[in-house]
C-alpha positions as a Markdown table, in Angstrom:
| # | Residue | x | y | z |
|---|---|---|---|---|
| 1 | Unk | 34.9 | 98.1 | 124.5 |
| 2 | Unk | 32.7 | 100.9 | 122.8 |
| 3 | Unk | 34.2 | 101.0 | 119.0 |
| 4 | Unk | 33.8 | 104.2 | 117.1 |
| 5 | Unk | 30.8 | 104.8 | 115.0 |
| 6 | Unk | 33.3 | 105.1 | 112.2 |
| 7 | Unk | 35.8 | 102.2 | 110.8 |
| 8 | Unk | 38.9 | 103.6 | 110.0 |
| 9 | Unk | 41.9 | 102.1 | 108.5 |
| 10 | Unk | 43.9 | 102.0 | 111.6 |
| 11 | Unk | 41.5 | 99.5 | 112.7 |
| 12 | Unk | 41.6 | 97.4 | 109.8 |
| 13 | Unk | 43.3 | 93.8 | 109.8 |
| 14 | Unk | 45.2 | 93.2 | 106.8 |
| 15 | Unk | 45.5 | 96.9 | 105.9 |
| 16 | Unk | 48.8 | 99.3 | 105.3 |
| 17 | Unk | 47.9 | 102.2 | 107.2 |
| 18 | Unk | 47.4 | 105.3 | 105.1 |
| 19 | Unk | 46.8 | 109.0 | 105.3 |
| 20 | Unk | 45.2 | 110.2 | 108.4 |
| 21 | Unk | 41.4 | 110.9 | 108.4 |
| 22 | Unk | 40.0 | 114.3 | 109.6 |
| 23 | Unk | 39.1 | 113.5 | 112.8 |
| 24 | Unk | 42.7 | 112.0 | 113.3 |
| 25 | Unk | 44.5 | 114.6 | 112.2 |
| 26 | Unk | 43.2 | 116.9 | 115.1 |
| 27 | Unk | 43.6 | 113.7 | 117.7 |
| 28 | Unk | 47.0 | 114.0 | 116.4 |
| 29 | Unk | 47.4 | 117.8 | 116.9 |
| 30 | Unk | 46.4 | 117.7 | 120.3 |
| 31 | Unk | 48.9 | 114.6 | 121.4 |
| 32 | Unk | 51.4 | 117.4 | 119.6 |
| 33 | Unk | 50.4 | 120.0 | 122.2 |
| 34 | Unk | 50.6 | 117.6 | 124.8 |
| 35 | Unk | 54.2 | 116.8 | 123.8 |
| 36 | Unk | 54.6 | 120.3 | 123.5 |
| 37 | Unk | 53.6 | 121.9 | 126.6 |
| 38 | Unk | 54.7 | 118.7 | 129.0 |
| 39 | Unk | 58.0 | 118.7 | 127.5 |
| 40 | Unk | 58.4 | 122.7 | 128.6 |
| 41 | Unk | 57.1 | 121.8 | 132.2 |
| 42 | Unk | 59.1 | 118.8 | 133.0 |
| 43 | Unk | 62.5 | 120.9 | 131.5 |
| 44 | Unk | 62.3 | 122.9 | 134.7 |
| 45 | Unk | 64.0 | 119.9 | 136.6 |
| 46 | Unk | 66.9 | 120.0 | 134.8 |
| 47 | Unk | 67.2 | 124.1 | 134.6 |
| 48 | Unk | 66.8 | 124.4 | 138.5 |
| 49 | Unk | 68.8 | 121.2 | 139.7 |
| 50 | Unk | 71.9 | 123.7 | 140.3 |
| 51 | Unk | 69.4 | 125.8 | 142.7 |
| 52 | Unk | 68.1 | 122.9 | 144.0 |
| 53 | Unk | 72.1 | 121.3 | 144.9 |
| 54 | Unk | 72.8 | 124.9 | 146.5 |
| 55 | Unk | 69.3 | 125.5 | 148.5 |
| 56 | Unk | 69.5 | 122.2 | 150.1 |
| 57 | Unk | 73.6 | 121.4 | 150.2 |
| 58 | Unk | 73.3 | 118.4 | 148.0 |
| 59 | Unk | 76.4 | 116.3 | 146.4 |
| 60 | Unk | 76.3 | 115.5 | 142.5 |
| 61 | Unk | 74.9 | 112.2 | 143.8 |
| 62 | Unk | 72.5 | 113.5 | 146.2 |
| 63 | Unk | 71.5 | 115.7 | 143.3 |
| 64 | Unk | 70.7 | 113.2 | 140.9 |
| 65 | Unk | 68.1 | 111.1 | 143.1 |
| 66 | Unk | 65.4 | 114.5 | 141.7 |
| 67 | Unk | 66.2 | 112.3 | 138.2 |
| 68 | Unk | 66.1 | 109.0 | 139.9 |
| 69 | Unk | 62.7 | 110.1 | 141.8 |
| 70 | Unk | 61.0 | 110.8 | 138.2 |
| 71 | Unk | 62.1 | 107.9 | 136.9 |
| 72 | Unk | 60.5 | 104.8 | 139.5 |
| 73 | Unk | 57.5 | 104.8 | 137.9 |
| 74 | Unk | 58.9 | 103.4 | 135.1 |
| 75 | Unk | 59.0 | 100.3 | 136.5 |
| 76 | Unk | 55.3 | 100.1 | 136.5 |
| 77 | Unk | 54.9 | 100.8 | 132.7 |
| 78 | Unk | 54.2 | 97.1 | 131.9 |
| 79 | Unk | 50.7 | 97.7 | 134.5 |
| 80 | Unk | 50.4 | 101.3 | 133.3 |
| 81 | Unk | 49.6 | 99.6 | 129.8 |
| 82 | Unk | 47.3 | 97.0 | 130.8 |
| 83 | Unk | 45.1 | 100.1 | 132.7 |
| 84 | Unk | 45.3 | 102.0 | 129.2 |
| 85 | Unk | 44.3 | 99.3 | 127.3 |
| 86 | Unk | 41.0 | 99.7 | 129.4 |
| 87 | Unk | 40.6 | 103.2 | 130.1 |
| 88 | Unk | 42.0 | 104.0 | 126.1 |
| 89 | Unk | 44.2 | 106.3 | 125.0 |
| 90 | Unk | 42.8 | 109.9 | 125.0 |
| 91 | Unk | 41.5 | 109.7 | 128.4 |
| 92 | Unk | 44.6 | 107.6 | 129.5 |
| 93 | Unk | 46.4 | 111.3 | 128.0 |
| 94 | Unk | 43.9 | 113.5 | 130.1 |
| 95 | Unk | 44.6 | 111.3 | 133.2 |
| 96 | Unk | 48.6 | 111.9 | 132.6 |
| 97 | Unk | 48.4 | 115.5 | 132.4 |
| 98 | Unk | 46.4 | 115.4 | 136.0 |
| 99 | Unk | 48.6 | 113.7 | 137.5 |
| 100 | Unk | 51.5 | 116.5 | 136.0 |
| 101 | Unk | 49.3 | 118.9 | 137.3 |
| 102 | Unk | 49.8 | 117.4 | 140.8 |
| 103 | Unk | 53.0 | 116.5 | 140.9 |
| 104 | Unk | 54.1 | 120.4 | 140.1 |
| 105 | Unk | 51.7 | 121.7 | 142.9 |
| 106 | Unk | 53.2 | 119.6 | 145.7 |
| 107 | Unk | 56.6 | 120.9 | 144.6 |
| 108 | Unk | 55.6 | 124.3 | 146.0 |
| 109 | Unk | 55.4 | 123.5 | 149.4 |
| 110 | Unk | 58.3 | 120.8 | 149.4 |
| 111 | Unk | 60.7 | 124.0 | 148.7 |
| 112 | Unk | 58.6 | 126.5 | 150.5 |
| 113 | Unk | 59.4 | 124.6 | 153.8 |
| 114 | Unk | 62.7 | 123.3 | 152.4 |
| 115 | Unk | 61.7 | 119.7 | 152.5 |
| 116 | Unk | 63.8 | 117.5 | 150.0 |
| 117 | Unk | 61.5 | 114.4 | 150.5 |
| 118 | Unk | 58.8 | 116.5 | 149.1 |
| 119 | Unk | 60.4 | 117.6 | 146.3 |
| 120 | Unk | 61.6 | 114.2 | 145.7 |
| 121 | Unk | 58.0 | 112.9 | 146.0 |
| 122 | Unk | 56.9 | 115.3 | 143.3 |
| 123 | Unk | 59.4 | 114.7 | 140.9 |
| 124 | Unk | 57.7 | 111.1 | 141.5 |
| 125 | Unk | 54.5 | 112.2 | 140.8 |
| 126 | Unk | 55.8 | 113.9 | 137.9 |
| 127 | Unk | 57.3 | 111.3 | 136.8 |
| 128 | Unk | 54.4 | 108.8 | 136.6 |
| 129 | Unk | 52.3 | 111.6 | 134.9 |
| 130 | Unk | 55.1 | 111.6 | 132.0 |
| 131 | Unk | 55.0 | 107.5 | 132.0 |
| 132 | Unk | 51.4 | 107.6 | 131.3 |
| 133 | Unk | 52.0 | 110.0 | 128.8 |
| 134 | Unk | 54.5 | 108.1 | 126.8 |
| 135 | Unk | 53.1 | 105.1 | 127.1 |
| 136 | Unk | 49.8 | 106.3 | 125.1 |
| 137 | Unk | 51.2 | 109.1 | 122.9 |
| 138 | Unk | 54.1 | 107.3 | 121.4 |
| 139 | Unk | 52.1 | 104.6 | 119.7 |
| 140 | Unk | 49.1 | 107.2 | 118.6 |
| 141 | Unk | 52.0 | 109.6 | 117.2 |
| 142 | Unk | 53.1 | 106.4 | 115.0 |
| 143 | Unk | 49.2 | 105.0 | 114.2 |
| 144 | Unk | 47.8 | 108.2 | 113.5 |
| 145 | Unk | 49.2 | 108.7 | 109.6 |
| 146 | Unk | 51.3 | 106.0 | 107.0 |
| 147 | Unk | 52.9 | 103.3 | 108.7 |
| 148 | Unk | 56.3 | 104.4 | 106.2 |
| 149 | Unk | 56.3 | 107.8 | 108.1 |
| 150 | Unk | 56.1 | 106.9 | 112.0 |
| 151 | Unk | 59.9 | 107.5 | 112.9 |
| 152 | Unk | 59.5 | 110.5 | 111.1 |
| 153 | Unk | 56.3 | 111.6 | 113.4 |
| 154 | Unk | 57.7 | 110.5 | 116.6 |
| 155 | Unk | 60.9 | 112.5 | 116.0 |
| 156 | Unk | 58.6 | 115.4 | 115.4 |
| 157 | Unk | 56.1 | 115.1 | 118.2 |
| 158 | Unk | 59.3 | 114.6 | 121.1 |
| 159 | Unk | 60.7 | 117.6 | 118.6 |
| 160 | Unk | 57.7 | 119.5 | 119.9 |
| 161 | Unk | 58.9 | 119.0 | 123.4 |
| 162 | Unk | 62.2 | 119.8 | 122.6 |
| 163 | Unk | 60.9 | 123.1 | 121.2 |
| 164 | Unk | 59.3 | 123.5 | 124.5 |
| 165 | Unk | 62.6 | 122.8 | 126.2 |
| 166 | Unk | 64.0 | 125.8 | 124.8 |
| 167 | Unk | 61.3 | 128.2 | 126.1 |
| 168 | Unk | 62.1 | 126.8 | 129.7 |
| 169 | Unk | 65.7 | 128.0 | 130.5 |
| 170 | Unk | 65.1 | 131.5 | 128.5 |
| 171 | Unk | 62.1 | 131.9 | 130.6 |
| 172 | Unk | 63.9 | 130.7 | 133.6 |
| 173 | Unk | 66.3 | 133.9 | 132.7 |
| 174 | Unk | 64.3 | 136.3 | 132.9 |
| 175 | Unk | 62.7 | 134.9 | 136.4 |
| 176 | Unk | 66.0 | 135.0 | 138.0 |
| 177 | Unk | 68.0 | 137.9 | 136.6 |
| 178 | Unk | 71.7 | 138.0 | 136.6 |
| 179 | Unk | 71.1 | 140.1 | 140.1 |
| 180 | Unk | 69.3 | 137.5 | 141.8 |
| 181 | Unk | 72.3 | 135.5 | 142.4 |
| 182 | Unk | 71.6 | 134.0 | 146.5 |
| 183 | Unk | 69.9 | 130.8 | 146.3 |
| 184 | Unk | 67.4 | 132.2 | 148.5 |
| 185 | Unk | 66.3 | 134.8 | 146.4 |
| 186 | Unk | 65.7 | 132.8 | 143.5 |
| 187 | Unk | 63.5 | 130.2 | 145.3 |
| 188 | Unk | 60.3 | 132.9 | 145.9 |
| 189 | Unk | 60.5 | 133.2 | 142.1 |
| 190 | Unk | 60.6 | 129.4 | 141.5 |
| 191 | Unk | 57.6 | 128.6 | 143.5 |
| 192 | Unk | 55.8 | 131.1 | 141.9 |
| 193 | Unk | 56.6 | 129.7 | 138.5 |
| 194 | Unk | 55.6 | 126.3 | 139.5 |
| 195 | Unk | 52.4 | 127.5 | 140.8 |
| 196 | Unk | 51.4 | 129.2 | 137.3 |
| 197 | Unk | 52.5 | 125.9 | 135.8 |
| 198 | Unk | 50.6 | 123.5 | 137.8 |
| 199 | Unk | 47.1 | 125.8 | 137.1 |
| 200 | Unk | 47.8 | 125.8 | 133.3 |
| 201 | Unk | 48.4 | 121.7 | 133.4 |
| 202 | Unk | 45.1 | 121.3 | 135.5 |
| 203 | Unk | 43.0 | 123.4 | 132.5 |
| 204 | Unk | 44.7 | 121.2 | 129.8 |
| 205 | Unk | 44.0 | 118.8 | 132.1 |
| 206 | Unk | 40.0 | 119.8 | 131.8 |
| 207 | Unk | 40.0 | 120.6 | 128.1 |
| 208 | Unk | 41.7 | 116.9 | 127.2 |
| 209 | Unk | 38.5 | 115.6 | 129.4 |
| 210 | Unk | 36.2 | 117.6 | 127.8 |
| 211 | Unk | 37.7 | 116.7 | 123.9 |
| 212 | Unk | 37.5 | 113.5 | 124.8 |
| 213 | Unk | 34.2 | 112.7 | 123.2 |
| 214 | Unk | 35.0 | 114.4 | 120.1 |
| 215 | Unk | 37.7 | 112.4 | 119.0 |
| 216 | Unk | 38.1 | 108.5 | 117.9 |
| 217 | Unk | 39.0 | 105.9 | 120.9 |
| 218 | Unk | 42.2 | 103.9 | 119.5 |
| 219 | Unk | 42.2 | 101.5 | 122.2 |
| 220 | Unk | 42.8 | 99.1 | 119.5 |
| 221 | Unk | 44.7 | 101.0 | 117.6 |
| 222 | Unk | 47.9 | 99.4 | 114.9 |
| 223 | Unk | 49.6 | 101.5 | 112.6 |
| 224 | Unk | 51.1 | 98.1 | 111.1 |
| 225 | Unk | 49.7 | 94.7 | 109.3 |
| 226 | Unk | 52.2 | 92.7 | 110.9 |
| 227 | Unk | 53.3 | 88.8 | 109.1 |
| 228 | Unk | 51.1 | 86.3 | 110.8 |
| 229 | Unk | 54.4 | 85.7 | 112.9 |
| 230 | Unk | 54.8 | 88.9 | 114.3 |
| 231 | Unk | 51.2 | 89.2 | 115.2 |
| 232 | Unk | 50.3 | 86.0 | 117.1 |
| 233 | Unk | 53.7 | 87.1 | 118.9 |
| 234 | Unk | 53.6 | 88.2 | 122.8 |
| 235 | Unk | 56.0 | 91.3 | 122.9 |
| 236 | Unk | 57.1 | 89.8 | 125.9 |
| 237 | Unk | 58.8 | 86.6 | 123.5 |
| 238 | Unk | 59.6 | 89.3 | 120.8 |
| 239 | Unk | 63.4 | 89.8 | 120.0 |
| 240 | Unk | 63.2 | 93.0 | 118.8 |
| 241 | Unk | 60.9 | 95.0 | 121.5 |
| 242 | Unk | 63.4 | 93.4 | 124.1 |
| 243 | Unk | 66.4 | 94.6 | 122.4 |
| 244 | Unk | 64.9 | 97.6 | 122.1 |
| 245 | Unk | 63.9 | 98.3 | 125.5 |
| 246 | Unk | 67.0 | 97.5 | 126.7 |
| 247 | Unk | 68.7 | 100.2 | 124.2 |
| 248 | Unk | 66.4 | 102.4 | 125.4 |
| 249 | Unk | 67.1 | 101.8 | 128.7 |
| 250 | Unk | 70.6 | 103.3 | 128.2 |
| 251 | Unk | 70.0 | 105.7 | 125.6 |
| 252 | Unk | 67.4 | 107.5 | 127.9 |
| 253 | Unk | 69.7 | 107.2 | 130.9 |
| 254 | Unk | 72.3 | 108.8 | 129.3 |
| 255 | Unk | 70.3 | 111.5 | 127.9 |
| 256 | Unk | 68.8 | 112.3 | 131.3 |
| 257 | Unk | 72.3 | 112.6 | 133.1 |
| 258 | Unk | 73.4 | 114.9 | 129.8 |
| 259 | Unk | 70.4 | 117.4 | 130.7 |
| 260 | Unk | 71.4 | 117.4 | 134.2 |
| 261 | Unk | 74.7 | 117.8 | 134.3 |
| 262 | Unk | 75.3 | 120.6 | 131.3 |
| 263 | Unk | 74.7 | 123.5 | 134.0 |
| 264 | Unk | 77.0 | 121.6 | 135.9 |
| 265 | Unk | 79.5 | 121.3 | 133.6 |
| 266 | Unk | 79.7 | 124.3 | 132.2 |
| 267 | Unk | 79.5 | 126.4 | 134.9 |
| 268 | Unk | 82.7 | 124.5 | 136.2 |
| 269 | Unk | 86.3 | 124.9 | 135.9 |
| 270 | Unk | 86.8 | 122.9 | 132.4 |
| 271 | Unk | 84.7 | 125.1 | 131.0 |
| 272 | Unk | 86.0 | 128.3 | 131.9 |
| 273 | Unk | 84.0 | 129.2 | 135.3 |
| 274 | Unk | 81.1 | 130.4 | 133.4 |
| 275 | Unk | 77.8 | 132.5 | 135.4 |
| 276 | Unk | 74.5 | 131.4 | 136.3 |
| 277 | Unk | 73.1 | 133.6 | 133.5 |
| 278 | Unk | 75.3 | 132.7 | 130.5 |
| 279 | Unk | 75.0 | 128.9 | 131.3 |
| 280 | Unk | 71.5 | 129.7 | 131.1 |
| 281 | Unk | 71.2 | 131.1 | 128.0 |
| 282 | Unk | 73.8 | 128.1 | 126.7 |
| 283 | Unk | 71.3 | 125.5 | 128.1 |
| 284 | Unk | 68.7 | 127.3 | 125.8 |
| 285 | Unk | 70.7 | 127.0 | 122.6 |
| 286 | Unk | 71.7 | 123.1 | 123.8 |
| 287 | Unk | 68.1 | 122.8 | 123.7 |
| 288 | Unk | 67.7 | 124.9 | 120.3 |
| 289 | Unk | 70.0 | 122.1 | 118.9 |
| 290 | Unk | 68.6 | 119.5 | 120.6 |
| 291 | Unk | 65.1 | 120.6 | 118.5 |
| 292 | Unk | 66.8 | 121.2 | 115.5 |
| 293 | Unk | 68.1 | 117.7 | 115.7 |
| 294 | Unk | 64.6 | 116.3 | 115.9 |
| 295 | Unk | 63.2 | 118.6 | 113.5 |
| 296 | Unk | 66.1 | 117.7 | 110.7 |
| 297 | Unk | 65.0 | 113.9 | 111.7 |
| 298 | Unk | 61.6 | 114.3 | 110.7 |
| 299 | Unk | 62.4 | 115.5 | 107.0 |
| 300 | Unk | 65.7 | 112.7 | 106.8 |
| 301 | Unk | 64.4 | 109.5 | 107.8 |
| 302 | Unk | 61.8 | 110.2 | 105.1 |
| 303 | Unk | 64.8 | 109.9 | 102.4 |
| 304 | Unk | 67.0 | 107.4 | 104.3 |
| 305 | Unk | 66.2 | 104.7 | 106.6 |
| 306 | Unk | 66.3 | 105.5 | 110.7 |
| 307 | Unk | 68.5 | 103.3 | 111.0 |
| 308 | Unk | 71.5 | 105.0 | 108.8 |
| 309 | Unk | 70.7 | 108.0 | 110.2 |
| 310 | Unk | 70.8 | 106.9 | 113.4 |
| 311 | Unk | 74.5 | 105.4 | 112.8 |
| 312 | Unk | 75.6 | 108.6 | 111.8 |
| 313 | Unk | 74.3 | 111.0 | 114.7 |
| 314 | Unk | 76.0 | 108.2 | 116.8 |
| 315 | Unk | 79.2 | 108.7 | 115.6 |
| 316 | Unk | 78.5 | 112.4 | 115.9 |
| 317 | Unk | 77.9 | 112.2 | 119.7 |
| 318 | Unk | 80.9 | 109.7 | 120.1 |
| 319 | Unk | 83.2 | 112.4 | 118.7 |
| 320 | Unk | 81.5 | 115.3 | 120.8 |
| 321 | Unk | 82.2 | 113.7 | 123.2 |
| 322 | Unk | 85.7 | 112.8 | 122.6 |
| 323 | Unk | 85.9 | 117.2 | 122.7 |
| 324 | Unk | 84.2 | 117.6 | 125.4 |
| 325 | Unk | 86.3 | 115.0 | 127.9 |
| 326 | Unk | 89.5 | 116.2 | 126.4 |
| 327 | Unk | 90.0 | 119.9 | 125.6 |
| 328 | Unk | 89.3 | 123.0 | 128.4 |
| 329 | Unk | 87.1 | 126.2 | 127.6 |
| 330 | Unk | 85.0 | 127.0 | 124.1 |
| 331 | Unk | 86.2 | 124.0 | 122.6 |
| 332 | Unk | 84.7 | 121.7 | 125.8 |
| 333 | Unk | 81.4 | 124.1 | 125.4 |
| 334 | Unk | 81.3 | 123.5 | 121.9 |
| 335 | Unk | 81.5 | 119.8 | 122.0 |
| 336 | Unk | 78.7 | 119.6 | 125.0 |
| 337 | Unk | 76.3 | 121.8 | 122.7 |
| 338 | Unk | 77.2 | 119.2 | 119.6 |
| 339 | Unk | 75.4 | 116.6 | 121.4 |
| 340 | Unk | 72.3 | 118.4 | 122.1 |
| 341 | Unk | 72.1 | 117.9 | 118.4 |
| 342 | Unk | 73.4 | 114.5 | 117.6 |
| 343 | Unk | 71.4 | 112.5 | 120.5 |
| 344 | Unk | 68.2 | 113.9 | 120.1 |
| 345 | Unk | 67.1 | 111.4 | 117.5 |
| 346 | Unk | 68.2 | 108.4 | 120.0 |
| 347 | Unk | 64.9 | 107.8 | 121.4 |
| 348 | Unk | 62.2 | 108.2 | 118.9 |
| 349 | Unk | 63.9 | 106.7 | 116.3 |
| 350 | Unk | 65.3 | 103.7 | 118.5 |
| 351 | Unk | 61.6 | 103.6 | 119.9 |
| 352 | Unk | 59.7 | 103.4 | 116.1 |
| 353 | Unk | 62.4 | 100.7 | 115.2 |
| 354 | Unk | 61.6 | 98.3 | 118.1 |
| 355 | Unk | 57.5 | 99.6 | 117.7 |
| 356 | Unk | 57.4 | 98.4 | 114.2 |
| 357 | Unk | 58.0 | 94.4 | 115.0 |
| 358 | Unk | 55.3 | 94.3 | 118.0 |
| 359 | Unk | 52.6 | 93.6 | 115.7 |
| 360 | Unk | 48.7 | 93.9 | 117.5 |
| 361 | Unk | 50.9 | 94.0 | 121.0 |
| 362 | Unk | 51.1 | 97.7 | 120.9 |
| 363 | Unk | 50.0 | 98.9 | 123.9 |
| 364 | Unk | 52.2 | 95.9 | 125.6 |
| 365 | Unk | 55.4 | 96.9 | 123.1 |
| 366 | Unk | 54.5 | 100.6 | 124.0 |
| 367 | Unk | 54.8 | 99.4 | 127.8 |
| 368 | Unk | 57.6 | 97.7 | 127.7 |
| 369 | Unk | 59.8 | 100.4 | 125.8 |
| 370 | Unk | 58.7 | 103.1 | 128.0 |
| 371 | Unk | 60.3 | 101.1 | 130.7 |
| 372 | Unk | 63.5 | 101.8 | 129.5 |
| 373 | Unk | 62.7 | 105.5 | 130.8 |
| 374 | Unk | 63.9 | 103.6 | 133.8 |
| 375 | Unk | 67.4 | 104.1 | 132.9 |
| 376 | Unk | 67.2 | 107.7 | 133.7 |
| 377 | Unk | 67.0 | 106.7 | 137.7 |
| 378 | Unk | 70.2 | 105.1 | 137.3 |
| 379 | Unk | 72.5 | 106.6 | 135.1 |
| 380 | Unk | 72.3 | 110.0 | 136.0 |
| 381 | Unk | 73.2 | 108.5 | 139.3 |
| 382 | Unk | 76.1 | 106.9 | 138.6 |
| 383 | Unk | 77.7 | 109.5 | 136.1 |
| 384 | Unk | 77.2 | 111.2 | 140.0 |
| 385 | Unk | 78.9 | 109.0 | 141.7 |
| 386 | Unk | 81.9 | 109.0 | 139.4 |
| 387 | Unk | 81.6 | 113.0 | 139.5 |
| 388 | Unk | 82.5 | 113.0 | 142.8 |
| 389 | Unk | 85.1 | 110.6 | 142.7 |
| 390 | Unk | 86.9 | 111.4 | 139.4 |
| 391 | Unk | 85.8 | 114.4 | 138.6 |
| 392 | Unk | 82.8 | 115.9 | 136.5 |
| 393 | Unk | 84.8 | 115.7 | 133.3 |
| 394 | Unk | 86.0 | 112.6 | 133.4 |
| 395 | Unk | 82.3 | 110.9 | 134.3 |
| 396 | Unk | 81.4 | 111.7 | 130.8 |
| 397 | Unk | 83.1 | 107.9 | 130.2 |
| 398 | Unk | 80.0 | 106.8 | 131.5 |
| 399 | Unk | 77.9 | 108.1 | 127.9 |
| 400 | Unk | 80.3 | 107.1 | 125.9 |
| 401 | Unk | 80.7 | 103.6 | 126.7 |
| 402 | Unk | 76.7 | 103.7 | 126.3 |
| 403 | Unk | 77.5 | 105.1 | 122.9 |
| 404 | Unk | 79.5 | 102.4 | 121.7 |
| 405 | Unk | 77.3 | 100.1 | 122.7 |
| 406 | Unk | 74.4 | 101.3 | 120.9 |
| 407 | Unk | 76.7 | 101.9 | 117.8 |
| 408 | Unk | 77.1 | 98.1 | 117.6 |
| 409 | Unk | 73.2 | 97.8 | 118.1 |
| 410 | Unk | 72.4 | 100.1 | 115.1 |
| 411 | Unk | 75.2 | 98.7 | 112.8 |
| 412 | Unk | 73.7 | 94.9 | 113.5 |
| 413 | Unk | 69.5 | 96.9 | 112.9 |
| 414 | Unk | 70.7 | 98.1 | 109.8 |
| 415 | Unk | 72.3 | 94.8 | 108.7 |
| 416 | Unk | 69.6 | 92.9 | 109.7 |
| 417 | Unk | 67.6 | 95.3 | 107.6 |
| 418 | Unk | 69.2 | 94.6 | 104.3 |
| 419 | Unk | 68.3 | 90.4 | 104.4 |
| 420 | Unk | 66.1 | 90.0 | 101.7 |
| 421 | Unk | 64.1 | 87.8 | 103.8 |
| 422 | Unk | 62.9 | 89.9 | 106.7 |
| 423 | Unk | 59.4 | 88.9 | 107.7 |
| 424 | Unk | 58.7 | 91.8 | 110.3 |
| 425 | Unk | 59.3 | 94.9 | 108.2 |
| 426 | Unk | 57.2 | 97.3 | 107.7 |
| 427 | Unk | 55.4 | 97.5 | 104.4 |
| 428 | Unk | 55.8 | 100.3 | 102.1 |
| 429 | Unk | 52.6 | 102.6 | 101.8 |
């Protein structure tokens, strides 16, 4: 492996990582960008999925197989790893954005011809673009500054894409005025929108290949000296990454079947019948607060610890919920914006919690979390399922039984935290 010409102190055994060194910080910025403009392109699934259910007749089950499709690849995230470890991180990054490029192209011609396959094929393709790019970015994101800080940059950098998810549905109003109201006048504008996207992907595609050389390889990269424990430990036989993954594996499916089913849901009868075009513009301020959640997460865990806050955004989804399954109207809209808000710190701050015991096993940790992604191909599925069934309202059991689960999770992490004799935290810096 060819090491940099420069040592720095992510590299160093037996070193607390510090502040990040110049050339780091713009490594940094760009995985930021990436996070930034990925997160806008891959919000388009959930902001046409109503289209998509209309223009090809599709149940609330049927619909949910475009989140299942993105979420496969998941399943290879364990191999995905291994090939990073190789190929290394920034050009593992330029690779993921590629393959973005070309899942969004062959979208275009999977509606143009009104193939569902297709479109489920690119949402594939998508979706092992966004694998790859998780897989590498999260653990740069946490190496690339103090070792004290990295729930606080994860929460910023997915904040970034949460940013980005609010640029998608107001853009998607003003592509599809509140005139265009037939399915099939709407679909000439979404292919169009799809082809702009998938030519800007391919040039940051270029540009990340042609950065490349400027910036530090962190194939080896750990943000963490780890106790001689944790570090001779496979994150395969580590008790923390697998409870973690398997968190994540629910936290991420629920999250995936809340995106795709607030359009749904508010446009529907228990909340008060609403148009195409307001829901729209809703969508963008659930996404507004799902950013703000994010962004409030990156200056709180710095005063309290992830895992308080984390307990306390839980019960705030919990009782959204509660509103949203059991009152009609503004108040059912209210409580499906609240949890824009309260679940956006879920992932990244569940993911830098189960990162920070995985010792030099990064890129393996990093694997195996990301497969929780996987969740999102089941989940949204079965809240479907239930949809149909029991009604869209009522499915929303389905989050919060996740949500209870994951409260008991947090309260035994934060327990755990307070034992004076904890061998795998993370050192102060």
């Amino acid at each position: 492996m060819k090491q940099p010409a420069v040592e720095t102190s992510a590299m160093k055994p037996g070193r607390v990582r510090g502040p990040a060194m110049p050339g780091e910080e713009r490594l940094l910025y760009l995985v930021y960008f990436i996070y930034f403009f990925c997160g806008m392109t891959q919000s388009f699934e959930s902001v046409i999925l109503p289209e998509l259910k209309e223009y090809f007749h599709l149940g609330y089950q049927q619909q949910m197989y475009v989140v299942t499709a993105k979420s496969i690849p998941f399943v290879f995230c364990p191999l995905l790893a291994l090939f990073i470890e190789r190929a290394g991180y920034v050009r593992s990054l330029g690779i993921a954005i590629s393959v973005y490029a070309a899942g969004t192209a062959l979208l275009v011609p999977g509606l143009a011809f009104s193939h569902y396959w297709i479109v489920l094929i690119g949402f594939g393709i998508i979706g092992t673009g966004f694998t790859l790019q998780m897989i590498a970015g999260n653990p740069m994101i946490s190496a690339l500054g103090p070792a004290s800080s990295s729930s606080s940059r994860l929460n910023l950098g997915n904040a970034l894409g949460a940013i980005a998810q609010i640029i998608a549905p107001a853009l998607m109003s003003v592509i599809l005025p509140a005139t265009a109201i037939a399915v099939q006048s709407k679909m000439p504008r979404i292919v169009g929108l799809l082809l702009v996207l998938g030519a800007l992907l391919a040039v940051i595609a270029a540009t990340t290949f042609g950065m490349r050389s400027s910036f530090t390889d962190f194939s080896d990269v750990a943000s963490v000296t780890p106790s001689p424990r944790a570090a001779d430990r496979s994150a395969w036989r580590n008790p923390a990454v697998i409870a973690g993954a398997c968190i994540i594996f629910l936290v991420l499916g629920a999250e995936a079947s809340l995106f795709s089913n607030f359009l749904n849901f508010v446009e529907s009868g228990s909340a008060g019948s609403l148009p195409s075009h307001v829901a729209q513009r809703l969508f963008t301020v659930y996404f507004a607060l799902f950013a703000g959640g994010r962004l409030s997460a990156a200056w709180l865990q710095r005063k309290i610890s992830p895992e308080v806050h984390l307990v306390i955004c839980l019960a705030g989804a919990l009782t959204s919920l509660g509103v949203l399954m059991f009152t009609r109207g503004a108040a059912a809209i209210t409580g499906a914006l609240a949890l824009g808000f309260f679940v956006s710190i879920f992932f990244p701050t569940l993911y830098a919690i189960a990162l920070r015991s995985a010792g030099h096993s990064k890129a393996q940790a990093s694997g195996m979390l990301t497969v929780g992604f996987l969740g999102a191909a089941f989940v949204p599925v079965l809240q479907g399922r239930l949809a149909d069934h029991a009604g869209l309202q009522r499915s929303y059991l389905v989050e919060a039984c996740i949500y209870v689960t994951i409260l008991f999770f947090a309260f035994s992490t934060t327990v755990s935290r307070r034992k004076p004799a904890n061998n795998d935290a993370v050192p102060a810096s």
